[in-house]
C-alpha positions as CSV (number, residue, x, y, z in Angstrom):
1,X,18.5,-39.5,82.2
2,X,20.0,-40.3,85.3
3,X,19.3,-38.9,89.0
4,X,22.7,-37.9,89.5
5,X,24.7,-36.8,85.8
6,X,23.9,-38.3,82.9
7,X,24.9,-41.2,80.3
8,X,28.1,-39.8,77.8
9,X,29.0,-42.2,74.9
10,X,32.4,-41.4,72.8
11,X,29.8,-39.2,70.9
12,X,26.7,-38.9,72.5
13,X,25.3,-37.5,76.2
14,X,21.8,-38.5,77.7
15,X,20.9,-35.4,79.9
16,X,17.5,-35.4,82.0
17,X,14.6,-33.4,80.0
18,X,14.2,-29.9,80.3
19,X,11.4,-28.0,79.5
20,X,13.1,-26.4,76.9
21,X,13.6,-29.8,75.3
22,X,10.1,-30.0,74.4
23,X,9.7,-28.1,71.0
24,X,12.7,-30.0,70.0
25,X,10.8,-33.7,70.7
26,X,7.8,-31.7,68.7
27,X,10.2,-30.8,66.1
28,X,11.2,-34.9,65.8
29,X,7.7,-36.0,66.0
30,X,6.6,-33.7,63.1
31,X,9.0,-35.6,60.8
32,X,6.8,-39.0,59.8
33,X,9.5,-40.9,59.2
34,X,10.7,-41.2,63.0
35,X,7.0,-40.7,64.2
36,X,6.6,-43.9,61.9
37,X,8.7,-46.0,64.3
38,X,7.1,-44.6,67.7
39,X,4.3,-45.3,69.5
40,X,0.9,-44.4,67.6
41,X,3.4,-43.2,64.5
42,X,1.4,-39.8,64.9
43,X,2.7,-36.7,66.0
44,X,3.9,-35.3,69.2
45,X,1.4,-32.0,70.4
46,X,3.4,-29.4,72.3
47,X,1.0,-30.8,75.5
48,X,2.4,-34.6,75.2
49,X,5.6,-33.3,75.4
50,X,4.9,-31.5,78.4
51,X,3.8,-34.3,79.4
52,X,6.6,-36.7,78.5
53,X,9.4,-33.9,79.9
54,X,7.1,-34.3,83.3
55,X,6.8,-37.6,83.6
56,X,10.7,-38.2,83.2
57,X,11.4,-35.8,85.2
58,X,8.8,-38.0,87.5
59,X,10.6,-40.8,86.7
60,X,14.2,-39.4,87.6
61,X,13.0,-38.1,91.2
62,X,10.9,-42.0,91.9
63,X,13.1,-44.4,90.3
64,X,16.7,-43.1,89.4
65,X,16.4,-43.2,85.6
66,X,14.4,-42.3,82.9
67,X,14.0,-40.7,79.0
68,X,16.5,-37.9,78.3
69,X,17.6,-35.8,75.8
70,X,20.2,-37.4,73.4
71,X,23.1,-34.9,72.8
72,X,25.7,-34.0,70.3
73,X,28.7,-34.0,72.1
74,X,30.4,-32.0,68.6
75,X,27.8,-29.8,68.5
76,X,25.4,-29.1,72.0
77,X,22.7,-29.5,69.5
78,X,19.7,-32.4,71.1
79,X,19.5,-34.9,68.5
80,X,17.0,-37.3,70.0
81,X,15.6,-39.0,73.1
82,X,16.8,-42.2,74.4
83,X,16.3,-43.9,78.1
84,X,14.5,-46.2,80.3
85,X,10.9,-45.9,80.4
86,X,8.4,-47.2,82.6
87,X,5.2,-48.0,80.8
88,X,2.1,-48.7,82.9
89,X,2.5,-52.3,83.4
90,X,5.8,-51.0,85.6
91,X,8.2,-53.1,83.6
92,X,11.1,-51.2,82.6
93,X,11.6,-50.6,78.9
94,X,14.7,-49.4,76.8
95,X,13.9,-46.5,74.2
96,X,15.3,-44.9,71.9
97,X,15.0,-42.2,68.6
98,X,17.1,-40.0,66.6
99,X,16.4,-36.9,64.3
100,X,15.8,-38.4,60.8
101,X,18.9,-36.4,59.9
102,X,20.9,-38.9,62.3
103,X,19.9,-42.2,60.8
104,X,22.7,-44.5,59.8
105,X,25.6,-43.0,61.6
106,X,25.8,-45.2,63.8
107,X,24.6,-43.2,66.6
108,X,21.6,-46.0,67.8
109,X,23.8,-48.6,68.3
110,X,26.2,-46.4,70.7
111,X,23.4,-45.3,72.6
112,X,21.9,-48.7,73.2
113,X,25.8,-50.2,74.5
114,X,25.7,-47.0,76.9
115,X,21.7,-47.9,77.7
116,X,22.6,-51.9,78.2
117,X,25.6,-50.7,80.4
118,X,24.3,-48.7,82.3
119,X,21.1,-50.7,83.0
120,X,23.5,-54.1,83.9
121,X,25.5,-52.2,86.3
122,X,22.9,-50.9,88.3
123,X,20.4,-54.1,87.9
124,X,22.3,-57.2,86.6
125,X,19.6,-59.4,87.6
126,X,17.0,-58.0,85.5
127,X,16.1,-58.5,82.5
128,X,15.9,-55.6,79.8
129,X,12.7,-55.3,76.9
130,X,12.7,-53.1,74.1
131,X,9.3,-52.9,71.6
132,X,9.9,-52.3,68.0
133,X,8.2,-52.4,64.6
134,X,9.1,-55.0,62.8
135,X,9.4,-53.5,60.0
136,X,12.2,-51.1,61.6
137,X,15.5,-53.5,60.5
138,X,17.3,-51.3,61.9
139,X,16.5,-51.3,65.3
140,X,15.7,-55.1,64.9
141,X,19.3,-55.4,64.6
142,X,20.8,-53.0,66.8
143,X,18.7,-55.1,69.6
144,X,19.8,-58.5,68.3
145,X,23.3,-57.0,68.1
146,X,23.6,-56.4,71.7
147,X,21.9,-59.4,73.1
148,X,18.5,-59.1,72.9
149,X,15.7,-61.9,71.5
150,X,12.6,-61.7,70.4
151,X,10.1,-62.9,72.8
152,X,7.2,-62.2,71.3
153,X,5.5,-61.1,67.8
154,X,2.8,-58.4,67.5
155,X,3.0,-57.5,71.2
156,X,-0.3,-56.8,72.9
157,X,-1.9,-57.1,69.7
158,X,-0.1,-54.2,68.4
159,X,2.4,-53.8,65.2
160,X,5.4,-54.0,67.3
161,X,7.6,-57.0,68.4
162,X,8.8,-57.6,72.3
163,X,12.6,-58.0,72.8
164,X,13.9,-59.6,75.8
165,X,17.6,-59.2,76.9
166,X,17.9,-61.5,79.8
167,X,19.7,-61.0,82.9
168,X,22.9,-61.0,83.8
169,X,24.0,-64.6,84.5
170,X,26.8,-64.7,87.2
């Protein structure tokens, strides 16, 4: 996740993508109730993860940051993906997802404290978005909970919401 390191919660460590981290995103993506929540809510094919593992790894070497692997600190076992993405429009966006097996252990909300930190130490004069289904409570609270606001309903026409968190004020 990070150029240098990596993100560690009390629980949790975001490591940069690996290769070998792909059939494990496949693995996540085949369950439809976390592809539900991401993106197209279809699948992952082996070649997208390629693709995604690239790109962050891209991302890393440009930028500084991007998607990693989320992992059990108990257990060495990856257990999602969580980061800072940059979608095409360039405008940094926070992301997150956890194995369905994960849900409700409070595992999202550590990794977005460690996400928000780690983005206002290194930019505290940006502001942070996050896109989410609506219809994902969760999540819709998780964001709220750490200072985020919705900005705008059905985002670029899609079934997803835009969250803001604004800057740092000094």
């Amino acid at each position: 996740m990070l150029k240098v390191g990596q993100l560690e919660t009390e629980r949790l460590i975001v490591r940069p993508f690996t290769p070998a981290d792909e059939p494990g995103l496949v693995a996540m993506f085949a369950d439809p109730r976390v592809a539900h929540f991401v993106g197209e809510g279809t699948a992952l094919s082996p070649e997208d993860a390629a693709l995604w593992v690239a790109n962050s790894c891209d991302n890393i070497d440009r930028f500084g940051y991007a998607t990693g692997a989320v992992i059990l600190c108990e257990t060495g076992e990856m257990i999602g993906w969580a980061g800072i993405a940059r979608p095409p429009d360039d405008a940094e966006e926070v992301i997150y997802g956890l194995a369905h097996a994960y849900w409700g252990r409070g595992y999202g909300s550590e990794l977005l404290r460690g996400l928000v930190g780690f983005w206002c130490q290194r930019h505290p004069d940006k502001p942070m978005r996050a896109t989410v289904d609506p219809l994902n409570l969760a999540s819709v609270h998780m964001l709220t909970a750490q200072g985020f606001v919705l900005n705008q309903a059905s985002y670029e026409g899609d079934d997803c919401d835009l969250y803001i968190r604004p800057a740092e004020v000094s």
